[in-house]
C-alpha positions as a printed Julia matrix, in Angstrom:
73×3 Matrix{Float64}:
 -123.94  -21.35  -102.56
 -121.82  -24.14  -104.05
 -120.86  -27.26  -101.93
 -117.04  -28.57  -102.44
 -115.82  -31.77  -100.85
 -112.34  -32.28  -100.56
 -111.87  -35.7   -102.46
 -108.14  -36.32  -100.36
 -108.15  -39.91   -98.67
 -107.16  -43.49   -98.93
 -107.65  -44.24  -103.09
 -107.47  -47.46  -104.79
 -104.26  -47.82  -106.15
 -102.16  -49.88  -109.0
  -98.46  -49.83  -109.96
  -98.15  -50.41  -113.82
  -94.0   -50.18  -113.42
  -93.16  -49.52  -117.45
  -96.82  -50.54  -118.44
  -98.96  -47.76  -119.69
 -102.37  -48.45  -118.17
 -105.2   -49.08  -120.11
 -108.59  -48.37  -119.18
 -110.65  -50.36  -117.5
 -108.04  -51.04  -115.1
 -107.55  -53.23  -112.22
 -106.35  -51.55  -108.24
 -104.85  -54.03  -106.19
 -104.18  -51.43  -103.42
 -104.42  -48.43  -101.22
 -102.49  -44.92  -101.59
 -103.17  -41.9    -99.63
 -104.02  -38.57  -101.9
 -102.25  -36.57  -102.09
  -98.75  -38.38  -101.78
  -96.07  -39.8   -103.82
  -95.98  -43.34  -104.15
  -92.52  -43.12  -105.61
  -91.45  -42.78  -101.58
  -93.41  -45.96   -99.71
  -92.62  -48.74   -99.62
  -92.59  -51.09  -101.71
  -92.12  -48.32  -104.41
  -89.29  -46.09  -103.23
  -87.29  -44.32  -105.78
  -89.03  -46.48  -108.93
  -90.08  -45.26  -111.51
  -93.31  -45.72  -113.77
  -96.91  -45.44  -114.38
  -99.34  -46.16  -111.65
 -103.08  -45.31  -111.49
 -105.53  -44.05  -108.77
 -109.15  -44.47  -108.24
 -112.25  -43.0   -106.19
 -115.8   -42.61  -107.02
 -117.78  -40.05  -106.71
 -121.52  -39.18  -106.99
 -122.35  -36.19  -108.11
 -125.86  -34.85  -109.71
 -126.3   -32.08  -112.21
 -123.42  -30.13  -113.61
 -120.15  -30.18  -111.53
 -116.7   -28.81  -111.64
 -113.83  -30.79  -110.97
 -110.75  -29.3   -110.2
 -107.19  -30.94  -110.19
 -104.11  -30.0   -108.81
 -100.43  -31.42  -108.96
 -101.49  -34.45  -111.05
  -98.54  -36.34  -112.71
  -97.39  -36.11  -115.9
  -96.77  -38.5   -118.52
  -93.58  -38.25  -121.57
C-alpha cells in the first residue's frame, strides 16, 4: 500500500513584488498552504511573484502531486 502525507501547513514564505525569483532563494516568512497571499496582510490585492518552501524527506521513488499552483506570464 502507498503512504501519502498531505504536505498543507505553515511554509516558508518570500514576496519578490515584480522580481522574478531566482533560485537559491531567501524566505523571510510564514504562509499557510494552501492560501492566497494576495489577501493577508501586508499583501492584499498586490500583485507579483512570491515563493514558498517546505522540505521533505522522502526515500526511494516518489510521486509528487500538485494542485492549483500559480502561474507565471
Amino acid at each position: 500500500m502507498r503512504k501519502c502525507d498531505n504536505l498543507n501547513g505553515i511554509w516558508d514564505f518570500a514576496y519578490c513584488g515584480e522580481t522574478r525569483p531566482e533560485y537559491p532563494f531567501t524566505t523571510t516568512e510564514f504562509m499557510p498552504v494552501p492560501g492566497c497571499y494576495d489577501l493577508m496582510e501586508p499583501y492584499c490585492g498586490k500583485r507579483g511573484f512570491a515563493v514558498t518552501r517546505r522540505k521533505v524527506f522522502a526515500g526511494g521513488l516518489v510521486k509528487l502531486f500538485i494542485d492549483g499552483a500559480g502561474l507565471d506570464g
